[in-house]
N, C-alpha and C positions, 0 to 999 in steps of 0.2 A: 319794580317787578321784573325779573328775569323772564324773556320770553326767547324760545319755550325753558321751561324745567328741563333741566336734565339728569337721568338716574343713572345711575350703572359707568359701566366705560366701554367705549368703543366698540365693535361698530356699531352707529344706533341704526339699527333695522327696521325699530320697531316707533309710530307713534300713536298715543292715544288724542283721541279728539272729545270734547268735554260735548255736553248738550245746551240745553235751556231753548232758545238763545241767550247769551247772558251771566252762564251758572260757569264759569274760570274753575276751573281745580276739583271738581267734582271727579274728573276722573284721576286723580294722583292715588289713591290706594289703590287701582291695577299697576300703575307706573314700577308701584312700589314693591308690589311683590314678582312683575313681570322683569324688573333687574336684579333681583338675585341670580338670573342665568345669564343675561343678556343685556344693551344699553338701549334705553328707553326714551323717547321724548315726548312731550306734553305741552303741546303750542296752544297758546290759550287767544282765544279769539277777538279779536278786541275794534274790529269794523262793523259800520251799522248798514251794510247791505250785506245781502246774499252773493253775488259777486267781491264786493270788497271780501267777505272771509273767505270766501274763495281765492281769491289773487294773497290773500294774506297766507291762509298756510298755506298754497303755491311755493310760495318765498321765501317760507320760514324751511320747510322742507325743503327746497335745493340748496338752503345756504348751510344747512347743519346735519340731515339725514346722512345716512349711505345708502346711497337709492340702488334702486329700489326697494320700498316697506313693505312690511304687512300694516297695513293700517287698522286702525281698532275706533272705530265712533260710537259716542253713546247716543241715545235720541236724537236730540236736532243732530248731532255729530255723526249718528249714521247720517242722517239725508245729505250733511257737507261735506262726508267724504265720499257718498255715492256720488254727487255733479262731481267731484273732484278729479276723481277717477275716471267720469265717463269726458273730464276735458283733457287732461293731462294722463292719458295711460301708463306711460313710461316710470311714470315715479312710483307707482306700486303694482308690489306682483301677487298681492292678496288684499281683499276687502275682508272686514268682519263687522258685522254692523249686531247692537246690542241694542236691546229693547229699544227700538226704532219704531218711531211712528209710522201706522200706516201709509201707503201710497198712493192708495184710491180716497177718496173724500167720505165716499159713501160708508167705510169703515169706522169713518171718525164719530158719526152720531152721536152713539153711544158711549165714548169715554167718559165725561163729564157726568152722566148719571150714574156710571157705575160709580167713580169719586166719590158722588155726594151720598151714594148706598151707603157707603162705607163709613160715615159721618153723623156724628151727634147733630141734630137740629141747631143746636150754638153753632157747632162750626161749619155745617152747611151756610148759614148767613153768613160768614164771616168770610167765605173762600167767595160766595160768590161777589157778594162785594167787592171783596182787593180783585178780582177778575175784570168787573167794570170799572175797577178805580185806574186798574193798567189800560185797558181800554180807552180813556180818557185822556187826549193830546194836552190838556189841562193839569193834570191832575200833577201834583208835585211829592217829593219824597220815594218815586216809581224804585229805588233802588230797595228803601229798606222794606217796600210790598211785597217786592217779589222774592225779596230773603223768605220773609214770614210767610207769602204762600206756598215759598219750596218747602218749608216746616212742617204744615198740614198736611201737603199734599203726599209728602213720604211716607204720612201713615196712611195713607191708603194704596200707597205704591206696593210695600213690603209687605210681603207674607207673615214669616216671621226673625226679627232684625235681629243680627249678631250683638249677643252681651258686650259690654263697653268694653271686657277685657281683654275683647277680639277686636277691637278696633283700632287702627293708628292713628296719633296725634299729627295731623300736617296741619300747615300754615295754611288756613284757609283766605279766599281772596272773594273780595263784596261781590255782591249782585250786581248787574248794572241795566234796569228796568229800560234806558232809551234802546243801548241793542236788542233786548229782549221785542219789547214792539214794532222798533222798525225792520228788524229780520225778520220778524214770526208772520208780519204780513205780506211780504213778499215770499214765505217759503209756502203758507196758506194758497197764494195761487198760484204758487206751481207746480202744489199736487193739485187743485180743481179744476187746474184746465191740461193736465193730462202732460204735461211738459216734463215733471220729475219723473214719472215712471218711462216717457218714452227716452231717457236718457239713459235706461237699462241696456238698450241695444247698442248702444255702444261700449260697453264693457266689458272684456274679453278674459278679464284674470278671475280667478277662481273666487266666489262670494260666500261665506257663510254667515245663516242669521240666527242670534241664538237669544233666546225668547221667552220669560217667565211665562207658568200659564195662569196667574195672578195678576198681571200687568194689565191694568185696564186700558191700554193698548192692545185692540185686539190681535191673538196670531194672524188670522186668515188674512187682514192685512198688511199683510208679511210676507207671509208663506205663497198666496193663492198671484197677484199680482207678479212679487219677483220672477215665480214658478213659468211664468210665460214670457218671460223678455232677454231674461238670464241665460246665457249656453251653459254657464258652470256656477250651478246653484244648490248648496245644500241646507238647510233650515233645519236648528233641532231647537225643539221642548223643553225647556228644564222645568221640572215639577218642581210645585211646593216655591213658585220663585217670582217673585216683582218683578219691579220694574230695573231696579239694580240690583242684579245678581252677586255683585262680589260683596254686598251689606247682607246678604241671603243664607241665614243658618244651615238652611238645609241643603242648599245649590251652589255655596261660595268653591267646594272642594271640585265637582263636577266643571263649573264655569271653567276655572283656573287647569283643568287638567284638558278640557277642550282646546282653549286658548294655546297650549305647550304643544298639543298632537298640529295645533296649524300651524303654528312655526316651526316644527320640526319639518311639518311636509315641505317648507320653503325653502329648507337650510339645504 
């Protein structure tokens, strides 16, 4: 496994950061169409703490970037390039954080209920299950769970999903259920005890956060937190739009023409 992917050529300016914990490659169709203008990288994460992926794309970035980036994170990927940036300033001169989990706790309540709204009574058992099965320090096979519950949980993520004929074929790369647990619980208290958000204050380069209003991730924990820590904070809406906007019929052209207007402001 090449780490990171590389699209395009020279200078890479640009890197996308995947989410999950866990989920490798899930951001390569922005990679993909973000290098038809410019060169792109795609560090896939592959250490089981919050620090270790921290120091990991640290590394991976000084040793292959042209620093300074715009950096690009999806979920967990915004919250790891947010500490990233608020340790290492230098190495980017734009954040863009994409359907990012809330920052306060009290946001998170209701995620998992709006999911299971969204779900046949079959597959409400079936998510909540493989959720206590990940939960589970026992439990074996955590890799291909958490495949199967990225499967479910996408339809309830996406509004409405681009036809297959819109979609590109990439080499997709497995789940891996240990990092997914052992970061997800360390990232869990560092937004409950206030630690990830008070990290906003030291970030000084310009942030924008762009936000299905579908995403059962709520905006306001997004919008309402950053809005007070942030010097240079802007947050937009995209209607009609999940949780992954570039899979989003109605929001893929809107996302991809926001994403172009920030790197031009950088160039």
């Amino acid at each position: 496994m090449n780490n990171p992917r590389i699209y395009g050529h020279p200078p890479f300016k640009i890197a996308v950061v995947h989410g999950g914990p866990g989920a490798p490659g899930e951001m390569a169709p922005v990679a993909l169409e973000l290098a038809k203008t410019c060169g792109v990288l795609e560090p896939l994460q592959t250490a089981t703490t919050v620090d270790g992926q921290v120091e990991e794309l640290r590394a991976l970035l000084e040793r292959c970037a042209d620093l300074p980036v715009t950096l690009i994170g999806h979920s967990w990927g915004a919250w790891l390039s947010f500490i990233l940036v608020a340790r290492y300033p230098a190495l980017v001169n734009r954040l863009i954080l994409v359907g990012s989990g809330p920052f306060e706790a009290e946001y998170a309540a209701g995620i998992m209920d709006t999911r299971l709204s969204r779900l046949t009574e079959e597959e409400r058992t079936e998510v909540v299950e493989l959720f206590n099965a990940l939960d589970d320090p026992c439990a074996r096979r955590k890799d291909e769970m958490l495949a199967r519950l990225g499967r479910v949980i996408s339809r309830t993520d996406t509004y409405a999903p681009l036809p297959a004929e819109g979609k590109v074929d990439i080499e997709s790369i497995a789940c891996n259920g240990d990092i997914n647990e052992s970061v997800w619980k360390e990232a869990a208290e560092l937004r409950r005890s206030g630690r990830l958000l008070a990290l906003g204050e030291k970030i000084s380069c310009p942030v924008t956060a762009i936000h299905g209003d579908y995403d059962p991730h709520p905006a306001a924990g997004v919008r309402e937190p950053l809005s007070r820590v942030l010097k240079d904070f802007e947050f937009i809406l995209l209607e009609r739009c999940g949780h992954n906007p570039w899979m989003e019929r109605y929001a893929v052209k809107e996302f991809f023409r926001i994403i172009a207007s920030c790197i031009r402001a950088d160039s």
